[in-house]
C-alpha positions in Angstrom: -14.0 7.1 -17.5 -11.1 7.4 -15.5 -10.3 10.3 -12.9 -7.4 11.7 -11.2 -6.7 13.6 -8.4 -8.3 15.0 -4.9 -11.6 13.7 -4.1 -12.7 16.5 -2.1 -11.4 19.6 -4.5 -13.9 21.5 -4.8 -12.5 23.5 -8.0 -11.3 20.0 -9.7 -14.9 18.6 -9.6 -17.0 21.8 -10.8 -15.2 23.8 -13.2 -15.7 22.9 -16.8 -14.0 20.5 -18.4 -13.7 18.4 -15.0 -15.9 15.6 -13.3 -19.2 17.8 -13.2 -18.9 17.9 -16.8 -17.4 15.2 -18.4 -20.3 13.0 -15.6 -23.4 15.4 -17.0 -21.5 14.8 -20.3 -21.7 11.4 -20.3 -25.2 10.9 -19.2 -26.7 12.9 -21.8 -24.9 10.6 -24.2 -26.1 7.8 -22.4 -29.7 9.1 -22.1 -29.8 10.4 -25.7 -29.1 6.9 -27.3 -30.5 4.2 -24.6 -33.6 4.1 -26.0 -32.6 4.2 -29.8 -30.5 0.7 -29.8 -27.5 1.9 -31.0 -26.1 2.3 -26.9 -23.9 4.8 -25.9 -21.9 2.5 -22.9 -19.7 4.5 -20.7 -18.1 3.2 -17.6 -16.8 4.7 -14.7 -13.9 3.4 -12.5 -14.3 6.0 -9.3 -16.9 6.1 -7.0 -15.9 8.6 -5.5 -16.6 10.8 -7.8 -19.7 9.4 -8.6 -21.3 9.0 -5.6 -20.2 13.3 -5.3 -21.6 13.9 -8.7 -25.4 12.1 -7.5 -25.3 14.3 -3.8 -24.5 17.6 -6.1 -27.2 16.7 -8.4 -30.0 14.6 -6.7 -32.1 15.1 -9.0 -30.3 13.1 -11.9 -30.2 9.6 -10.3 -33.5 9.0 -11.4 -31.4 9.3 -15.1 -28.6 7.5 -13.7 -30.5 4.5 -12.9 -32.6 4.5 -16.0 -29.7 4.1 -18.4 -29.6 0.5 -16.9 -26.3 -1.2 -18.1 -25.5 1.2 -20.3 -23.3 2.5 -17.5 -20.9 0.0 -16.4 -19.0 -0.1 -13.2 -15.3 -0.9 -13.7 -13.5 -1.0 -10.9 -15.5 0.1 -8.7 -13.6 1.0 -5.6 -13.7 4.6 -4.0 -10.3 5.1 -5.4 -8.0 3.2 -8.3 -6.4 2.3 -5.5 -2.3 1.2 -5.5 -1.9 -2.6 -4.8 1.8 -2.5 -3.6 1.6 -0.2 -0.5 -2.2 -0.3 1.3 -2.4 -2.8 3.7 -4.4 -5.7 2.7 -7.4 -4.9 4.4 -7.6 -1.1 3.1 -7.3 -2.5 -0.2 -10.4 -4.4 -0.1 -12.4 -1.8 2.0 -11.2 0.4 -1.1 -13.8 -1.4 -2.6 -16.6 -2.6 0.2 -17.0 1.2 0.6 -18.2 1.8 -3.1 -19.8 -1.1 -3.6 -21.8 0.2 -0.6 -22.5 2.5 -2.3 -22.7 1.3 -5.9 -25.2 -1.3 -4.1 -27.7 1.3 -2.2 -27.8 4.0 -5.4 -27.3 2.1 -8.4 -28.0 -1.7 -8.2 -25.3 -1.9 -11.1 -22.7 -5.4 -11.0 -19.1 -5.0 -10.4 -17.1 -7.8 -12.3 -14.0 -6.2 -13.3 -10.8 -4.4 -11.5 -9.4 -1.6 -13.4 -6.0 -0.5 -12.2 -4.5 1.7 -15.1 -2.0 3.8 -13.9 -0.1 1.8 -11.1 2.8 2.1 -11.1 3.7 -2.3 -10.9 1.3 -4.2 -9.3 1.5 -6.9 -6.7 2.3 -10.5 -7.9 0.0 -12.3 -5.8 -3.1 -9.1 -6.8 -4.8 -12.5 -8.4 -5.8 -13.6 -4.6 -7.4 -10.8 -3.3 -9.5 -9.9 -6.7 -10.6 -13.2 -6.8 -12.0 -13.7 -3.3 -13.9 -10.3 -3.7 -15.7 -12.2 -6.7 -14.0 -10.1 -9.9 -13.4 -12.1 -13.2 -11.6 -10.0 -14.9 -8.2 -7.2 -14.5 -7.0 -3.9 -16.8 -3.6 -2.5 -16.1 -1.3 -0.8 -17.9 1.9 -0.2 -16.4 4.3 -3.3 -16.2 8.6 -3.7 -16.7 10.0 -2.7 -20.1 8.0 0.5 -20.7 8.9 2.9 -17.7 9.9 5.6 -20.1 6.9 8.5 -20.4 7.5 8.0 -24.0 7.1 4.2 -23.8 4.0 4.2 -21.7 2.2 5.7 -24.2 3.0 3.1 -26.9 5.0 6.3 -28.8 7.7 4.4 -28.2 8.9 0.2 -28.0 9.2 -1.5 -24.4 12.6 -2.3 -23.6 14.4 -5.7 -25.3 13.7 -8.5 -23.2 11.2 -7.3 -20.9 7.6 -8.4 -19.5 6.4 -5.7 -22.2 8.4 -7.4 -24.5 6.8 -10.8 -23.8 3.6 -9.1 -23.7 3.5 -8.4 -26.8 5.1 -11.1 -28.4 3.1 -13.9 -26.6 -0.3 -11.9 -25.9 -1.8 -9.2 -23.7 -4.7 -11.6 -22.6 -3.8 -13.7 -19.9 -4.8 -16.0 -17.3 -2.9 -14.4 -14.2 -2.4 -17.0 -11.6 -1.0 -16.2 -8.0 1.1 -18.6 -5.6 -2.1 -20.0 -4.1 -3.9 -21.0 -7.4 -5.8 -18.2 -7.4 -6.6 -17.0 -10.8 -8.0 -13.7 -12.9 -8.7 -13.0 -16.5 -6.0 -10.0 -17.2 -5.3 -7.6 -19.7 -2.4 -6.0 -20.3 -2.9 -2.5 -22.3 -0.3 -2.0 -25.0 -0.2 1.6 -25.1 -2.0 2.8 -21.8 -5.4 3.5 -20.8 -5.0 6.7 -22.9 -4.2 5.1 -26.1 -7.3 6.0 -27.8 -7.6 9.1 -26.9 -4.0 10.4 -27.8 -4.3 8.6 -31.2 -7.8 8.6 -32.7 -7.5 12.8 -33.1 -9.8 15.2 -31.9 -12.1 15.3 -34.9 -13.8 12.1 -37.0 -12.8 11.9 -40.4 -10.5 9.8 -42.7 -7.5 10.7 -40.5 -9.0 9.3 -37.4 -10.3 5.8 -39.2 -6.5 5.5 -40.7 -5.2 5.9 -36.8 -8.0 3.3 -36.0 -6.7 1.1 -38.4 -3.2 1.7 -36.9 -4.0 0.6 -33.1 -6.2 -2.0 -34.4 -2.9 -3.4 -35.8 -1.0 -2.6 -33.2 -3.1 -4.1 -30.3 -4.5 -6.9 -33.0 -0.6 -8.3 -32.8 -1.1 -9.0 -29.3 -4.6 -10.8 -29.2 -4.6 -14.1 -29.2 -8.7 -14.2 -29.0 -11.0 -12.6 -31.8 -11.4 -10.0 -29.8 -9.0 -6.5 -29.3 -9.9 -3.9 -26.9 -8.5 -0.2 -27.7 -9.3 2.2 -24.3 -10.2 5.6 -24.8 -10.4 7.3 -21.5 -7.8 9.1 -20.3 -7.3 11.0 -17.3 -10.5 13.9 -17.0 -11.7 13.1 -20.6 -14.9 14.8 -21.7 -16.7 11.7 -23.3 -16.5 11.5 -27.5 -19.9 12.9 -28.7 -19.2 11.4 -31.9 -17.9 7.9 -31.0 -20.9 6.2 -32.1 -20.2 8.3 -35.3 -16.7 6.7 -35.4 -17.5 3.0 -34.9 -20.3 3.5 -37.7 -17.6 5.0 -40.2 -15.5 2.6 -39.2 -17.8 -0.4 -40.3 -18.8 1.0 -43.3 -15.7 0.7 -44.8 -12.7 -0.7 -42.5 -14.7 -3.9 -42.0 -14.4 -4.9 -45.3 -11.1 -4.0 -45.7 -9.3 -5.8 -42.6 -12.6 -7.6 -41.3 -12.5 -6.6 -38.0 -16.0 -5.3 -36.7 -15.8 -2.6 -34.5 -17.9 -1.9 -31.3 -18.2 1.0 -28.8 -18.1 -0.7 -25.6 -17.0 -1.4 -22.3 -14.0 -3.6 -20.5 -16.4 -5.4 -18.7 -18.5 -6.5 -22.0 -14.8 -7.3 -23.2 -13.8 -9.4 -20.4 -17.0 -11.1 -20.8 -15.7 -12.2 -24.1 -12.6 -13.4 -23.2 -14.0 -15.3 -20.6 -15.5 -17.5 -23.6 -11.8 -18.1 -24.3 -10.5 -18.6 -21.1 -9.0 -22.6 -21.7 -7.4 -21.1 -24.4 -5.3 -18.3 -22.8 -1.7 -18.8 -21.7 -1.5 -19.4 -17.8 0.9 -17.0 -16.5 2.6 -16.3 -13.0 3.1 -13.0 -13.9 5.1 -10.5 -11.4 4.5 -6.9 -12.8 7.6 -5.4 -10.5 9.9 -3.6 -10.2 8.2 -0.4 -12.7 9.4 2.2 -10.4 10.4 1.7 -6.9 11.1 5.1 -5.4 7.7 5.9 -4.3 8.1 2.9 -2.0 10.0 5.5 0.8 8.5 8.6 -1.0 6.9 10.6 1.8 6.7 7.7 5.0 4.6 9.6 7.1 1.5 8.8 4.7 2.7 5.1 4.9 3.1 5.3 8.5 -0.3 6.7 9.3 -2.2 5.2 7.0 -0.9 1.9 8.7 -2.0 3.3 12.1 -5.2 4.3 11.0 -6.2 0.7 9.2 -5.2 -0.9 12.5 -7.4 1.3 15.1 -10.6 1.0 12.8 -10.0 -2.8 12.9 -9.5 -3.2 16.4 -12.2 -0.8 16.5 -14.7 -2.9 14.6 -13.0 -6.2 16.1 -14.1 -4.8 19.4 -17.2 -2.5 19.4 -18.8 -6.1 18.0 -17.8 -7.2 21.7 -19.2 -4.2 23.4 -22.7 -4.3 21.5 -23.0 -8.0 23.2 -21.9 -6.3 26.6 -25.6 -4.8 27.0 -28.8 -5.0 25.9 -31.5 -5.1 27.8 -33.3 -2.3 26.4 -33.5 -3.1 22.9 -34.1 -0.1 21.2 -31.1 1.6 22.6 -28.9 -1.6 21.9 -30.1 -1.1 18.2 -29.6 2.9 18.1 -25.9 2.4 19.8 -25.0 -0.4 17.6 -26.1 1.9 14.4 -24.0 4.6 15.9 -21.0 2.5 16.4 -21.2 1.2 12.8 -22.1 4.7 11.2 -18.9 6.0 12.5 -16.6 3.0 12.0 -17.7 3.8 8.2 -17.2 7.5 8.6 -13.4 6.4 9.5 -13.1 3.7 6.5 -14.5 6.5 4.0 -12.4 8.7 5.4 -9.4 6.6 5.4 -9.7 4.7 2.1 -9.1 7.6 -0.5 -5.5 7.6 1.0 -5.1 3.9 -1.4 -5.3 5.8 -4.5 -1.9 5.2 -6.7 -1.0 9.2 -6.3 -1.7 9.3 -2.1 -0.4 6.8 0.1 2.7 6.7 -2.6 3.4 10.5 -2.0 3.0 10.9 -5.6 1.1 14.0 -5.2 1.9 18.0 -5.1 3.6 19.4 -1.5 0.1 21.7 -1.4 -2.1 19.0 -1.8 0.5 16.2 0.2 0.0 19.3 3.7 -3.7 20.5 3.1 -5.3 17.4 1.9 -3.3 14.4 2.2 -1.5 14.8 5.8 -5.4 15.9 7.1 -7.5 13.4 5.4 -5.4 10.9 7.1 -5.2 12.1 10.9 -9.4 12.4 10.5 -9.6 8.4 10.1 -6.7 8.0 12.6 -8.7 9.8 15.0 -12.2 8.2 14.2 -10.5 5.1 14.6 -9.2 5.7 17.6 -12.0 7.1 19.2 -14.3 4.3 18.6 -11.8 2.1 19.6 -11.0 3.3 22.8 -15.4 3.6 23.6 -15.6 0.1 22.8 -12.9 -0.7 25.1 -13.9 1.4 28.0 -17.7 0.2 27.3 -16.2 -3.8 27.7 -13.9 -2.4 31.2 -17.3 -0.7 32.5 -18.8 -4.3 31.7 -16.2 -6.7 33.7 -17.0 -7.6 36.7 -14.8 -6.8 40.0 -13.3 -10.1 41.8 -14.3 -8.6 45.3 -16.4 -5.6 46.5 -13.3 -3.8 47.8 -10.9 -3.9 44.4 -9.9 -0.7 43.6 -9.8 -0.9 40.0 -9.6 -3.5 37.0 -6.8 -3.6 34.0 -8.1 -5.6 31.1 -5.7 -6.5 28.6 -7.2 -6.3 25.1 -5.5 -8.2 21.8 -6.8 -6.9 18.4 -4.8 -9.6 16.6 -6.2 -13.1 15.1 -3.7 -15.5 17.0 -3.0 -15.6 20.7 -0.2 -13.2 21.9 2.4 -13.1 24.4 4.1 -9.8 25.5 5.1 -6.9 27.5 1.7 -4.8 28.7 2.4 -1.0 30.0 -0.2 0.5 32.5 -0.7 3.3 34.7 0.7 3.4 38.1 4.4 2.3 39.5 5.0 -1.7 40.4 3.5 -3.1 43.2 5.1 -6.7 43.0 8.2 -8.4 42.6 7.3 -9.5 39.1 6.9 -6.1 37.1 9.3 -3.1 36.2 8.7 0.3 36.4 8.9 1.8 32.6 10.7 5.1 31.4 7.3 6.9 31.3 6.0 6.1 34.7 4.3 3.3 34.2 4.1 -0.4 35.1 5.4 -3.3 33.1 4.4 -6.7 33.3 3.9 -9.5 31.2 0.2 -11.0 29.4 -1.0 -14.1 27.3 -4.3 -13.1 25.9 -6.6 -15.2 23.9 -7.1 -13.9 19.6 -9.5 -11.0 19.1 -10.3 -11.1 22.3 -9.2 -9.7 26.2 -8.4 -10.8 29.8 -8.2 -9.1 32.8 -4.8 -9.1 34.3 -5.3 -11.5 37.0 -6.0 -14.2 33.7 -3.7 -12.5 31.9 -0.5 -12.4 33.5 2.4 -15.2 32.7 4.9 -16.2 35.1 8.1 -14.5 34.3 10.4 -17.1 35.5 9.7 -19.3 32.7 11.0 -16.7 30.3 14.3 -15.6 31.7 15.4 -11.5 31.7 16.3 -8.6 29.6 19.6 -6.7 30.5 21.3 -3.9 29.7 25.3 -3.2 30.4 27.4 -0.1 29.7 30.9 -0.2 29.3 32.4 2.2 32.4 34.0 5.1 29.3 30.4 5.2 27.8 31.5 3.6 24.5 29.5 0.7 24.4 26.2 -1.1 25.4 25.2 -4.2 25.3 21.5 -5.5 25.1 20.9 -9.6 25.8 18.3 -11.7 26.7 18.0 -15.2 26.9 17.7 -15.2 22.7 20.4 -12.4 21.5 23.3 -10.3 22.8 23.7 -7.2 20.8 26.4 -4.6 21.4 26.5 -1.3 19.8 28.9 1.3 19.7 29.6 5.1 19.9 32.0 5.5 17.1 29.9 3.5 15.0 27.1 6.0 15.4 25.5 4.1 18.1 25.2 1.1 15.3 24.9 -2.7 16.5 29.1 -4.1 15.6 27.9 -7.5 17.1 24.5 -9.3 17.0 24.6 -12.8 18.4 22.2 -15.7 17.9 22.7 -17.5 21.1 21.3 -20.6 20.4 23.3 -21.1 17.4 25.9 -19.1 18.5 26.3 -17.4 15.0 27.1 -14.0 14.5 24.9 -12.3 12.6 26.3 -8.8 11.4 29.4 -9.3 9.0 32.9 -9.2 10.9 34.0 -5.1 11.6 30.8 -3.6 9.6 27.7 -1.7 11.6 24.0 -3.0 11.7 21.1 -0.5 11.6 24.0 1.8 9.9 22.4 5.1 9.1 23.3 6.0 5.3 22.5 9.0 3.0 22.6 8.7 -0.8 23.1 11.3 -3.2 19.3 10.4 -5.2 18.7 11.9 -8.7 15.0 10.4 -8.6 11.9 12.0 -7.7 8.4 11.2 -5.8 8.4 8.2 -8.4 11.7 6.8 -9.1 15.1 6.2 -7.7 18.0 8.4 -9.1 19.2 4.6 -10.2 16.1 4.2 -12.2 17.0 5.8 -14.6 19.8 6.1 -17.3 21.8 8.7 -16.3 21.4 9.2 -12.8 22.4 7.7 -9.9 21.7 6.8 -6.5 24.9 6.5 -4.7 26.2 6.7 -0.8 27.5 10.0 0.2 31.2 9.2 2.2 29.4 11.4 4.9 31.2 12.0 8.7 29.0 9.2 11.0 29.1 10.2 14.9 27.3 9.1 18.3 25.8 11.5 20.5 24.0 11.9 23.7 22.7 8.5 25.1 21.0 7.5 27.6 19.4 4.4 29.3 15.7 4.2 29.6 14.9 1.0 31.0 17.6 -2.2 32.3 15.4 -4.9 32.8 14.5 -7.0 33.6 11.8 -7.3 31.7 12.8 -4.2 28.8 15.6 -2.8 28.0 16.0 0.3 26.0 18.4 2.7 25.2 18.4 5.9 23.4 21.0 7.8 21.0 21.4 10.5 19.4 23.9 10.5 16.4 25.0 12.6 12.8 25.3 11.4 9.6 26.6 13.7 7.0 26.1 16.4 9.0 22.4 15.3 9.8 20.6 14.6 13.3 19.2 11.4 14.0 17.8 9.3 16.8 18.0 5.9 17.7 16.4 4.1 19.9 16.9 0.0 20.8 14.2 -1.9 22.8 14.7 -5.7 23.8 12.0 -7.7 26.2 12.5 -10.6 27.9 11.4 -13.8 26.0 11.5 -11.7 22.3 13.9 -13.3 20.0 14.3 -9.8 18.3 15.6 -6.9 18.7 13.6 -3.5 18.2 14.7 -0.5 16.7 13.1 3.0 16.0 14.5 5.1 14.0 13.9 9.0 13.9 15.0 11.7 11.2 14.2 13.2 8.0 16.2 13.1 4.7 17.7 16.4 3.3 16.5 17.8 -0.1 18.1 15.9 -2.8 18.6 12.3 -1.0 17.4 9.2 0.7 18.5 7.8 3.6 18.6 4.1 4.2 19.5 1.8 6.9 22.3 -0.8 6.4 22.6 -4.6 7.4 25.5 -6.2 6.3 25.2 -10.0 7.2 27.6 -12.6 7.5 27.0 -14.3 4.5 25.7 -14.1 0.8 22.1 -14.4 0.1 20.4 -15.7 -2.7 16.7 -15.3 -2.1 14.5 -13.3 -0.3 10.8 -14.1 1.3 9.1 -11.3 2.0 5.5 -10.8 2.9 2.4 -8.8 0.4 -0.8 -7.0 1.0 -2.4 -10.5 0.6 0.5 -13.1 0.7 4.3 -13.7 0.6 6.7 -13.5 -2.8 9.9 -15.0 -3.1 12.3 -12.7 -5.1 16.3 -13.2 -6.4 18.5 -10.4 -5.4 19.5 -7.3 -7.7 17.1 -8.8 -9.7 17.0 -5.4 -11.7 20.1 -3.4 -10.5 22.5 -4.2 -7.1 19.3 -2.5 -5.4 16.4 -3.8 -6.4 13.9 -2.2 -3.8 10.9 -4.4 -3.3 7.8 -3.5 -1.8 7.9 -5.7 1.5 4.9 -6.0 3.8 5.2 -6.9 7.7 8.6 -9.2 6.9 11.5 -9.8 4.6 13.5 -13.0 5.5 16.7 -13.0 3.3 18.2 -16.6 2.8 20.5 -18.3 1.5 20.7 -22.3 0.1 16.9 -22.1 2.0 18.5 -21.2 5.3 17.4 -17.4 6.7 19.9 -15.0 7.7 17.7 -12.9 9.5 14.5 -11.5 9.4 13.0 -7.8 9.7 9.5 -7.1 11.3 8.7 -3.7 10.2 5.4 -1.3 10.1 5.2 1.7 7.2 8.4 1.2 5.8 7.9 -1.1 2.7 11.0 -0.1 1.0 14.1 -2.8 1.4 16.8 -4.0 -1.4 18.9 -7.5 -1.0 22.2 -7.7 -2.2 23.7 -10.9 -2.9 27.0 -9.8 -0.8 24.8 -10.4 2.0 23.7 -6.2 2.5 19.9 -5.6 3.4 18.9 -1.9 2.9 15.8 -0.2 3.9 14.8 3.1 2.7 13.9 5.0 5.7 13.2 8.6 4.4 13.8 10.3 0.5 13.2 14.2 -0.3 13.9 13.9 -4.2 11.8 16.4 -5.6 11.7 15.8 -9.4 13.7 13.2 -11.7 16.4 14.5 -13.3 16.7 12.2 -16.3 13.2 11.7 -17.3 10.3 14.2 -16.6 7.1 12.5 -15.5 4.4 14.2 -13.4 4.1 16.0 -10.2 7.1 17.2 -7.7 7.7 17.9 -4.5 9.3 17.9 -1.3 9.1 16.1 2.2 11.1 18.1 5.3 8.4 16.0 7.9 10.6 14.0 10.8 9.0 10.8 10.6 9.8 7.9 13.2 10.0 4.5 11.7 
């Protein structure tokens, strides 16, 4: 069984015909016929709901767990969680958190991933599944068959397409990523909901002929003995009489076509294939672009569920260092250590519901998007937080002073896994030559601090010397400012909308930004999409620049150096407010940019980089990896789903390369543009009606 929707709505999960139901359903089905020998398997993809169907009824778990194997895990993560946007890490806590759980109630194995109804899938998904030990994949949505119609099976995948190939070549697969990495993967013809839209509601001759329709259907695309036909779909009340079915079926069918029917799971299926496995092609199989829009649908769920991922890792990174920081009295040690790790996990359950495909892609309802979404979110955020900032202040409490007369210790703390280098902010104004005072009050200087770890700032501070400075110049009329350190000169300009008209490597000397056009160019498109798709997904509508007015506002200069420089700007784009703001640190060879603003209802606004130069490939990282990708590999704006960096090249040189957090959405052309989708508010496709609508008016900084 598959479910959909908010984990903690009340109404979803009890009235009839929902998960109370169709899960008291299922186990009285289950129950009924385990100890006859003709089983009644049902499996269940959602912990989530599970685990909230065994703490509303207690008392049946005794009934769960005697059903044995009967009930199979498939999937087996909290959520079906999306594997294009969540970071790596919230991915597979997707799953730690119900096996937990699966582990403690059930005892039941988890050998198969079930990801339905994603909208594309990550190429390199084969790396991740396989370290967390599954065999076996079920999707359902790939290229060639983004049509509602076509999803469905009602209607053929597109000439030419991975559906295409699918079913000309097989739907069984062995799906291999870049690192060798390999899964056992099924690809399902006509959705997970294929059985239940075709076999009828009723058994009878009409649903055996259907039968004998998908069995020919699917039976094309198998290149095993085997064929697998879901039934399933989305809040389905289990079939009473699918035992019934699979009987009829044999009694006459089998004789007929000699295929032998069986009512069971994908994980028995999988098993099978697995018999097969030297047989199956061997396929590096990249499942993207489906639909792209839902890449920039909504960034504030992207943004914070980014934030919130990093503060319970840092949090767990380094409340394991403050449980070694005291222990004398053991008994406390082991009641604050179960404390520590009781609400870590509060934050990761918390947090980990925000994977599923219809969440962090702001594929959801504006009611549930405000009441549940937004809320769910900023409760992990603060967990995490919270227990990160106790373990830190427990390790400061623990460091030593140098002398009996210091005032006071800083302690520089890095949550990452390599050594880092950079600019520290704490309280107080400078008291030596070496720091700068910040825009906020504080006191800038600069840190090396060891992976996963922390120094105090007597070990931690590097000589500045070494490094060279940050500046910042204005022109005397106000027009311009430039930004350079001892890596880049960058100059940006009023009338451009406080855009960057020059970017300069200076150890190459190249220019980066193509001759009279504007970096970090704030553009709005006209978009005829929805939460889902891009007005240019589909035929008919468009998404196309709007020749808006562009102007530069209020500036001012926050910091000159010499260790930051920043400068802030407001500017209009089609009649739209917007802030800018630019930050450059000595020693950096980058340049950073924040963006602020919101898109108006009916378009997206993106963020332009012409270059100086054509590309013809772009690296950009994954959840788990790095992809290589042509440009307008389907359409002039191809928007791929970029994690932490995109390096565009060209004849294997790079052009440039973008850092970015939360903002996964960024198309290469091969004229040499590089767009980003910063914000969208397309409420409903235009051209082809799928699922939910709704709006986003949030000011999101990015």
């Amino acid at each position: 069984e598959y479910f959909q929707g908010p984990l903690t709505d009340p109404f979803l999960f009890i009235r009839p015909g929902t998960v109370d139901t169709i899960l008291s359903d299922a186990l009285g089905l289950m129950s009924a016929s385990h100890a006859s020998g003709a089983h009644y398997y049902y499996s269940v993809a959602e912990m989530g709901y599970l685990q909230r169907f065994v703490e509303a009824h207690p008392d049946r778990l005794d009934s769960l767990r005697a059903v044995g194997q009967d009930l199979r895990i498939v999937g087996g993560g909290i959520t079906s969680p999306d594997s294009l946007l969540p970071p790596g890490e919230a991915f597979i806590r997707d799953y730690l958190v119900g096996k937990t759980w699966v582990d403690a109630m059930l005892g039941l194995a988890i050998r198969q991933a079930w990801v339905p109804d994603d909208f594309g899938h990550d190429p390199q998904l084969p790396i991740v599944l396989e370290a967390m030990g599954f065999e076996g994949v079920g999707f359902g949505r790939v290229p060639g068959v983004a049509r509602a119609t076509q999803s469905l099976g009602f209607t053929p995948p597109d000439p030419g397409s991975i559906a295409a190939a699918l079913l000309r070549h097989g739907s069984d697969f062995v799906w291999r990523a870049a690192d060798g990495s390999a899964v056992v993967a099924h690809w399902m013809p006509g959705g997970y909901c294929q059985g239940d839209f075709n076999l009828g509601g009723t058994p009878g001759h009409e649903s055996l002929d259907r039968l004998a329709r998908l069995i020919a259907t699917d039976g094309n695309a198998s290149r095993t003995p085997y064929i697998f036909i879901p039934i399933g779909c989305d809040f389905s009340r289990p079939r009473a009489d699918l035992l019934d079915l699979v009987a009829a079926w044999n009694a006459g069918g089998y004789a007929r076509t000699g295929v032998w029917a069986v009512a069971a799971t994908f994980d028995h299926y999988v098993q099978l294939l697995a018999a097969h496995r030297a047989t199956l092609p061997v396929r590096r199989f990249d499942p993207t672009p489906y639909w792209t829009g839902f890449y920039a649908t909504r960034p504030l769920l992207k943004t914070m569920h980014l934030r919130a991922t990093y503060a319970l890792l840092a949090a767990e990174t380094f409340g394991a260092l403050a449980d070694g920081a005291e222990r004398r009295d053991a008994d406390a040690w082991r009641a604050r250590v179960q404390a520590r790790t009781a609400a870590i996990h509060a934050g990761w359950a918390a947090l980990v519901p925000g994977n599923h495909h219809d969440f962090i892609t702001g594929t959801a309802l504006d009611s549930v998007y405000e009441d549940e979404q937004l809320p769910r979110l900023a409760e992990a955020l603060v967990t995490g937080e919270a227990e990160r900032t106790r373990a830190l202040d427990e390790i400061v409490s623990a460091v030593r002073p140098r002398a009996r007369d210091e005032a006071g210790t800083v302690v520089v703390f890095n949550p990452l896994g390599f050594a880092r280098r950079g600019l520290v902010e704490a309280p107080g104004g400078p008291t030596r030559r070496d720091e700068q005072a910040s825009a906020e009050g504080g006191r800038l200087f600069l840190a090396r601090v060891p992976s996963l770890g922390y120094a105090t700032e007597d070990r931690a501070r590097t000589r500045r010397g070494v490094v060279g400075r940050a500046s910042l110049t204005v022109q005397p009329d106000g027009s311009a400012v430039m930004l350079e350190n001892q890596h880049l000169r960058a100059t940006l300009r009023q009338d451009s909308g406080w855009g960057i008209v020059s970017l300069v490597d200076k150890h190459t000397g190249r220019e980066v930004i193509r001759s009279g056009e504007v970096g970090n160019a704030l553009v709005v498109y006209a978009d005829d999409g929805g939460l889902y798709r891009f007005g240019s997904e589909m035929e008919g509508c468009r998404l196309a620049p709007r020749l808006g007015a562009v102007g530069g506002g209020v500036a001012r200069v926050l910091e000159s150096g010499p260790l930051r420089a920043r400068f802030v700007a407001d500017t209009t784009v089609d009649g739209r407010p917007f802030r800018k703001e630019y930050q450059l640190v000595v020693g950096e060879p980058y340049l950073r940019m924040i963006s602020t603003g919101s898109a108006a209802v009916g378009t997206s606004v993106m963020v332009h980089f012409p270059l100086a130069g054509p590309i013809d490939r772009l690296i950009h990282g994954t959840p788990y990896h790095w992809d290589r990708k042509r440009p307008e590999r389907a359409g002039e704006l191809t928007f791929e789903a970029t994690h932490d960096f995109l390096v565009p090249e060209f004849r294997g040189r790079a052009r440039m390369a973008v850092f970015h957090a939360g903002v996964p959405a960024w198309a290469v052309r091969r004229d040499g543009l590089v767009v980003g989708a910063l914000w969208r508010n397309a409420p409903q496709e235009r051209c082809d009606f799928y699922g939910a609508q709704g709006s986003d008016a949030h000011e999101v900084a990015v």
